[in-house]
C-alpha atoms as a printed R data frame, in Angstrom:
    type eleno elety resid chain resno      x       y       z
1   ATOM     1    CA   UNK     A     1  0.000   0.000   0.000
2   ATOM     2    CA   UNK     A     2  2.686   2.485   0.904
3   ATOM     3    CA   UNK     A     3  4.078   1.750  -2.696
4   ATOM     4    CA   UNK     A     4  0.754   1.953  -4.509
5   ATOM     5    CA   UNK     A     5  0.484   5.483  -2.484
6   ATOM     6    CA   UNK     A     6  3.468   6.816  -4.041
7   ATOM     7    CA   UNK     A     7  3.355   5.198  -7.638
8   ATOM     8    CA   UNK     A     8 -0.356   5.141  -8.065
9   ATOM     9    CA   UNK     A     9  0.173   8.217 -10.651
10  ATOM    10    CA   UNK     A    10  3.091   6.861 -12.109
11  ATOM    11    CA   UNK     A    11  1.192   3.580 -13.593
12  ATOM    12    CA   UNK     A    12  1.271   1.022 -10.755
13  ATOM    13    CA   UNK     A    13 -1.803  -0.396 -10.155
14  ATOM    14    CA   UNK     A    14 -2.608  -1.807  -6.805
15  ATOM    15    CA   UNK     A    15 -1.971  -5.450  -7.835
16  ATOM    16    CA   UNK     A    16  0.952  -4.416  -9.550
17  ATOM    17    CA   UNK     A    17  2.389  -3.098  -6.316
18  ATOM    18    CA   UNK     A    18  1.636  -6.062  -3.998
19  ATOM    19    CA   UNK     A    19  3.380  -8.076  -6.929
20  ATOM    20    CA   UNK     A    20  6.728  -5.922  -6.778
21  ATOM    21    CA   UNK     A    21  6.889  -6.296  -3.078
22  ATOM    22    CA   UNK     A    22  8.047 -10.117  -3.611
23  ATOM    23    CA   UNK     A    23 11.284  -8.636  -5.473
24  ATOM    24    CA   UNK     A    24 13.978  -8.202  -3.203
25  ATOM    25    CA   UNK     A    25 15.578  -4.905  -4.231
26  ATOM    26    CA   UNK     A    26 12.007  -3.091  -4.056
27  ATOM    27    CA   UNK     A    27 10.793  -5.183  -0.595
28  ATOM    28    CA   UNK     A    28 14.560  -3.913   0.551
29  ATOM    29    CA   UNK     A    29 14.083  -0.357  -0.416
30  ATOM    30    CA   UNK     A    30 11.029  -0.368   1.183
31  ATOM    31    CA   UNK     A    31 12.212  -1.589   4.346
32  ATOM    32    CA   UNK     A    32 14.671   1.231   4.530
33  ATOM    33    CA   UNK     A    33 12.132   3.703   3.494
34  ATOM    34    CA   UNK     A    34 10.174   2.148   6.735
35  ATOM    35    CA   UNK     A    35 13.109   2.492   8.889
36  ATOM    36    CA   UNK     A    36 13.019  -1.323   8.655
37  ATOM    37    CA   UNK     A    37 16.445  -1.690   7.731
38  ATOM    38    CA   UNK     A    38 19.563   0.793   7.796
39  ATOM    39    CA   UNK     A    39 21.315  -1.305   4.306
40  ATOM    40    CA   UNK     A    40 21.052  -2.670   1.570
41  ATOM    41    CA   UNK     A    41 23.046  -4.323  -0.373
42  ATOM    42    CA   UNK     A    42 22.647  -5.257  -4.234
43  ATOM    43    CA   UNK     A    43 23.940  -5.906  -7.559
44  ATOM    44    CA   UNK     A    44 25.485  -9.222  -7.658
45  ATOM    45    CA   UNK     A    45 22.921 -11.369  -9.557
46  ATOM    46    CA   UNK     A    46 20.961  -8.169 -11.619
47  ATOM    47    CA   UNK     A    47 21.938  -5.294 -13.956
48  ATOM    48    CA   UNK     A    48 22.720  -1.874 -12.188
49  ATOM    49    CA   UNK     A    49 19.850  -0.070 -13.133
50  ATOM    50    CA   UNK     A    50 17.308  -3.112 -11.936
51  ATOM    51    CA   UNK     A    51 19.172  -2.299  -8.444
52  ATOM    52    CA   UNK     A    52 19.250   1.270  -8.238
53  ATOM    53    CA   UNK     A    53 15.342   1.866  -9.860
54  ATOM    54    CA   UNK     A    54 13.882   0.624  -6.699
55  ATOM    55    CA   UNK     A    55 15.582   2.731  -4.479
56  ATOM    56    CA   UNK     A    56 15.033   5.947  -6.507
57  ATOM    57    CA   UNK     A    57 11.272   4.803  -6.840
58  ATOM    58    CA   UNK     A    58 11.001   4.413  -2.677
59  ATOM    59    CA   UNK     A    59 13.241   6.732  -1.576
60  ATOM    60    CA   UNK     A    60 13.927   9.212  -3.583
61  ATOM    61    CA   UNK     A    61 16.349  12.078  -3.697
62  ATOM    62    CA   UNK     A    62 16.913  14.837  -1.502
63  ATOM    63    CA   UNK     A    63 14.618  18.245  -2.416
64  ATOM    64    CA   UNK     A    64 17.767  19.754  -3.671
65  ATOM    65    CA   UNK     A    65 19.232  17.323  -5.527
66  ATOM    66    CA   UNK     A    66 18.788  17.422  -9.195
67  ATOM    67    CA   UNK     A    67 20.972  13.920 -10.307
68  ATOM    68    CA   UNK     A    68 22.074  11.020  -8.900
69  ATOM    69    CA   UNK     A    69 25.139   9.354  -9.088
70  ATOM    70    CA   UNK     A    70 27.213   5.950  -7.826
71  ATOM    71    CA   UNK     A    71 29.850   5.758  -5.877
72  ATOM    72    CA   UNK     A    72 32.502   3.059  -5.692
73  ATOM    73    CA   UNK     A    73 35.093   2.846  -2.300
74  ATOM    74    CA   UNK     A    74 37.930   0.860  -2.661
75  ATOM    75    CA   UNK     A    75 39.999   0.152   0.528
76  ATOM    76    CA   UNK     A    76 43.205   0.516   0.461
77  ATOM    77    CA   UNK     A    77 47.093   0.468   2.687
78  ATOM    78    CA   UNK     A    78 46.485   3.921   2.511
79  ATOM    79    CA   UNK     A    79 43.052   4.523   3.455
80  ATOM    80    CA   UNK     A    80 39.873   4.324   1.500
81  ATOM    81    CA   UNK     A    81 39.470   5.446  -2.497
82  ATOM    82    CA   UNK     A    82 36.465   6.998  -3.402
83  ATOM    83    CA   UNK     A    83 35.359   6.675  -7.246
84  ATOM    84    CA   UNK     A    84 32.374   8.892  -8.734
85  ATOM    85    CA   UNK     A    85 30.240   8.642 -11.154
86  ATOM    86    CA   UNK     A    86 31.085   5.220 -12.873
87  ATOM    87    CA   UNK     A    87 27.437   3.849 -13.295
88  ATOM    88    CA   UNK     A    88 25.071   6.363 -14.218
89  ATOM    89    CA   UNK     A    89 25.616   9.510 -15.733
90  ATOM    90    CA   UNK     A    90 27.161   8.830 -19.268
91  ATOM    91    CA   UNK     A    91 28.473  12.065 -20.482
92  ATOM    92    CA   UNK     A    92 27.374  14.764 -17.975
93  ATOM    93    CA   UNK     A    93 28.351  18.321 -18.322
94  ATOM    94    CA   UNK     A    94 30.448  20.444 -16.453
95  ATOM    95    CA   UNK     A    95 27.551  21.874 -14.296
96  ATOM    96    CA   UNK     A    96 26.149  17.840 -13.768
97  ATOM    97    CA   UNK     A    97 30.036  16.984 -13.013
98  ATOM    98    CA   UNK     A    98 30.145  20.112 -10.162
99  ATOM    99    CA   UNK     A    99 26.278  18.447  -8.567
100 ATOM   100    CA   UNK     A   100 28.369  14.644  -9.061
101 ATOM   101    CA   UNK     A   101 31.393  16.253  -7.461
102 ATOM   102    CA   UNK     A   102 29.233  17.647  -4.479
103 ATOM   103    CA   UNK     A   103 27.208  14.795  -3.760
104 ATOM   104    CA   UNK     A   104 30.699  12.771  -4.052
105 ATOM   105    CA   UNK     A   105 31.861  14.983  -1.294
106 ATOM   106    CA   UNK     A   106 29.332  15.099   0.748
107 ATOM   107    CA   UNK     A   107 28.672  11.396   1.101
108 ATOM   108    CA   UNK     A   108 32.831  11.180   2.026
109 ATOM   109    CA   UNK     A   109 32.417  13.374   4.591
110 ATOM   110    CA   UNK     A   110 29.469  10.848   6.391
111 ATOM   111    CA   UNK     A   111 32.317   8.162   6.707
112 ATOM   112    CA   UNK     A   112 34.707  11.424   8.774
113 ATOM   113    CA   UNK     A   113 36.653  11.516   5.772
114 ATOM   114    CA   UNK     A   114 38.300  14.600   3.961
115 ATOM   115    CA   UNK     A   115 37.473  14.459   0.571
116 ATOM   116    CA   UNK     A   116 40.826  15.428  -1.892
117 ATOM   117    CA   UNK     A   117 38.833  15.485  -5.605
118 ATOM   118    CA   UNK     A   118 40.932  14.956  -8.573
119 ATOM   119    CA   UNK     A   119 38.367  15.618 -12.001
120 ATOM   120    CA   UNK     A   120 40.219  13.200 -14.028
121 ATOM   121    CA   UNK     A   121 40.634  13.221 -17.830
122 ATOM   122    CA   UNK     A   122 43.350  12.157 -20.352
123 ATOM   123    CA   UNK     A   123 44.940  15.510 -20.091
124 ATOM   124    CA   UNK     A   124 46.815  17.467 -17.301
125 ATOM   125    CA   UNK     A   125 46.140  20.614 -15.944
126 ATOM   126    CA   UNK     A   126 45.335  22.349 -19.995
127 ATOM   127    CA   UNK     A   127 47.374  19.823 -22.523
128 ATOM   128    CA   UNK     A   128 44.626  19.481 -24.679
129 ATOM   129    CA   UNK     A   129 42.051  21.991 -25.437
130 ATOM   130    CA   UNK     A   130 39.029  19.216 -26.748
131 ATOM   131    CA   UNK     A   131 35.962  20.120 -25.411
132 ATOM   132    CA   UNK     A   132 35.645  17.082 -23.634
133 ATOM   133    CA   UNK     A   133 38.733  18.431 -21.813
134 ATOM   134    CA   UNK     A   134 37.373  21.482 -21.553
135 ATOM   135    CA   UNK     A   135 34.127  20.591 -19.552
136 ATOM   136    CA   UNK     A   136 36.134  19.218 -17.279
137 ATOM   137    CA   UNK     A   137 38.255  22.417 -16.500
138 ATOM   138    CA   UNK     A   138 35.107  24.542 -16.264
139 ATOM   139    CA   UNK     A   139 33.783  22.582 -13.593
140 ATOM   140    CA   UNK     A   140 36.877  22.882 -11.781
141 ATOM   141    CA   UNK     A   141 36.508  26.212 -11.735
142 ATOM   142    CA   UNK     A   142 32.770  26.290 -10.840
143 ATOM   143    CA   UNK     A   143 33.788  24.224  -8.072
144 ATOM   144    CA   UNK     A   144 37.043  25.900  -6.595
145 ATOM   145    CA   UNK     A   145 35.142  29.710  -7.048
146 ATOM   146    CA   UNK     A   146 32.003  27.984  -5.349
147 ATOM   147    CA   UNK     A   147 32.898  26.040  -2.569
148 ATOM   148    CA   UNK     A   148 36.643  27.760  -1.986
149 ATOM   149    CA   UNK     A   149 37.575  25.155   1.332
150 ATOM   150    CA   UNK     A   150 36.969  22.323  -1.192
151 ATOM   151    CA   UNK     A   151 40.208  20.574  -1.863
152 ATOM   152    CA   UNK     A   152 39.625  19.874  -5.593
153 ATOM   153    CA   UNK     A   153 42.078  19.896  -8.684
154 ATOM   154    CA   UNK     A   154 42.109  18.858 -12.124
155 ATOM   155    CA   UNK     A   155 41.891  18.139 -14.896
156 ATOM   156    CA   UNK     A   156 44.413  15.189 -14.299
157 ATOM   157    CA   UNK     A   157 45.264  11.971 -15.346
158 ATOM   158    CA   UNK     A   158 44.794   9.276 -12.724
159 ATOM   159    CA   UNK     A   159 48.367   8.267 -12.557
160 ATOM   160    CA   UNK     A   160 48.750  12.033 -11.495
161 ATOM   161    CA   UNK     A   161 46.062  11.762  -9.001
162 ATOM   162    CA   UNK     A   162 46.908   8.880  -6.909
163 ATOM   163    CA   UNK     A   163 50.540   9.474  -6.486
164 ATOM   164    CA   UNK     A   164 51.572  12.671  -4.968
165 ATOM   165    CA   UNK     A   165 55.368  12.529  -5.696
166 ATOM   166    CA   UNK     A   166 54.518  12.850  -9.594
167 ATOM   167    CA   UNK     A   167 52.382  15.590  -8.626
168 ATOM   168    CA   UNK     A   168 54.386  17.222  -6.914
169 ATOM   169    CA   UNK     A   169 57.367  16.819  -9.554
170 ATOM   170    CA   UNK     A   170 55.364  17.890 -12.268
171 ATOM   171    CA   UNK     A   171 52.645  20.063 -11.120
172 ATOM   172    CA   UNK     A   172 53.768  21.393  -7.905
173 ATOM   173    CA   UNK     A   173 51.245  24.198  -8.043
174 ATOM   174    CA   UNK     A   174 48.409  21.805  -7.541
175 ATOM   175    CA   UNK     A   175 46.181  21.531  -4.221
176 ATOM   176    CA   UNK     A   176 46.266  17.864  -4.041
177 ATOM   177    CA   UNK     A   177 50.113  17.996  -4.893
178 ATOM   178    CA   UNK     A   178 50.609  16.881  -0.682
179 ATOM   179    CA   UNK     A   179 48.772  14.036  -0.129
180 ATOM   180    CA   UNK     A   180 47.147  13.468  -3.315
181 ATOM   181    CA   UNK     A   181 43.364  12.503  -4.290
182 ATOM   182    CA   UNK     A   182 41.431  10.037  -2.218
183 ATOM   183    CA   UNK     A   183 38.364  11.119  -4.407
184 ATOM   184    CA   UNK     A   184 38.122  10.139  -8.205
185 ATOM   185    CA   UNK     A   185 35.046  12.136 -10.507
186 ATOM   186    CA   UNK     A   186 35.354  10.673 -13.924
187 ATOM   187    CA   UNK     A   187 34.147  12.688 -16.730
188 ATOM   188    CA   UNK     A   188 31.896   9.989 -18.211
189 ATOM   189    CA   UNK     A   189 31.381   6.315 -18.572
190 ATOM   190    CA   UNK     A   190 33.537   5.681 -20.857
């Protein structure tokens, strides 16, 4: 009933609901949505989209947010990697890839982590002027004039990115030329 109530304009019929409720990604969603559960887990045995559908369907975004995106976190000797958006957006542009970037940041900060965002591309820091390259610098700057205590840089190669000595050697003026990302945006699927 609760997900008839909030699909019943969106072409669910009533039996159609109860029917969805014996899928496991849609009964999960629903018990988060309930308070039910605090997790779910997914993806193993189904396509990414049949995973993240039910969750967008129950839950929904926040007000503000205008996109989703996934996040991957790969653990590491040094601490955790954080790798955004590899799964749904497929060619966003700069102003999508500063909302990607934010969200990115704002979900590493929940785990008490510092987000260091490195906007990755095949080019460093202006070597190529393609537009796909250039997207990628404009949100940069969107981000660095807009949120100024944001420790972002790019655009870099990932190589770059992950190792801070090679940043440092090569493009010591960088922010994340220190320590390095932790936090990878990619500027689409490919």
């Amino acid at each position: 009933e609760l997900f008839f109530n909030k699909r019943k304009r969106r072409g669910f019929t009533l039996y159609e609901a109860k029917k969805i409720m014996n899928e496991r990604n849609y009964y999960g969603a629903m018990m988060l949505e309930t308070g039910e559960a605090d997790a779910l887990i997914s993806g193993l045995t189904r396509k990414y989209s049949d995973t993240i559908r039910p969750g967008l369907q129950i839950i929904g975004t926040q007000d503000e947010v205008k996109k989703v995106a996934g996040m991957y976190v790969m653990i590491t000797k040094k601490g955790p990697v954080f790798f955004a958006d590899t799964t749904i957006n497929i060619n966003p542009t700069a102003e999508e890839l500063v909302e990607i970037t934010m969200l990115t940041a704002n979900a590493i900060q929940q785990y008490n982590v510092k987000p260091r965002i490195a906007l990755l591309s095949y080019s460093n820091f202006g070597s190529n002027e393609d537009p796909n390259v250039r997207k990628v610098t404009e949100a940069v700057a969107m981000l660095q004039q807009r949120y100024p205590g944001l420790l972002v840089d790019g655009e870099m190669q990932a190589n770059f990115a992950l190792d801070p000595q090679l940043l440092k050697d090569n493009f010591p003026f960088s922010v994340l030329a220190e320590e390095g990302a932790n936090t990878l945006i990619f500027p689409n699927l490919d």
